[in-house]
C-alpha positions, 0 to 999 in steps of 0.5 A: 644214632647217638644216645643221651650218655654220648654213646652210638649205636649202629645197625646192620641191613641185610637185604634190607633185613635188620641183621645186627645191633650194635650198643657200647655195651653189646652186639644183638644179631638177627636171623630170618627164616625163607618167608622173611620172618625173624628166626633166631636173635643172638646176644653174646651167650643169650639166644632166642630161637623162633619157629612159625606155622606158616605166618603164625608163631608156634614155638620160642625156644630160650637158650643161655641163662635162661633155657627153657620153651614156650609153644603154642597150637592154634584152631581153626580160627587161627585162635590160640587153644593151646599153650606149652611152657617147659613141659606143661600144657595148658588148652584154652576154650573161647567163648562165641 
């Protein structure tokens, strides 16, 4: 696909997953864990790992510049009460 500066980008399938980005200025790679969801997303030295409760995001995990995680917990009700961020816990309580 071209862009307004004249450049292109392209992207990459694998089956039928995005698999990569590539833009005059980088490459972006995508990878998928068994259930089809996206597991980890690679930019030269840039990585951001993702991890699932079944269909549910429960961790990212930063790597490169920034390193660092977020995780999260969720109830019953599939409802977020539980955050992490670097080591640091915060619950969360919801109103009915």
């Amino acid at each position: 696909m071209a862009l307004p500066s004249g450049g292109h980008f392209t992207n990459s399938y694998t089956n039928d997953q995005l698999s990569r980005v590539v833009t005059p200025d980088t490459a972006i790679d995508y990878d998928y864990d068994c259930n089809g969801n996206v597991s980890k997303v690679t930019e030269g030295n840039e990585t951001v790992s993702l991890s699932y409760d079944g269909d549910l995001l429960a961790s990212i995990q930063y790597s490169g510049e920034l390193s660092t995680s977020i995780g999260q917990q969720f109830n019953s009700d599939f409802v977020v009460d539980q955050l992490t961020y670097a080591g640091s816990s915060a619950g969360y309580a919801y109103d009915r």
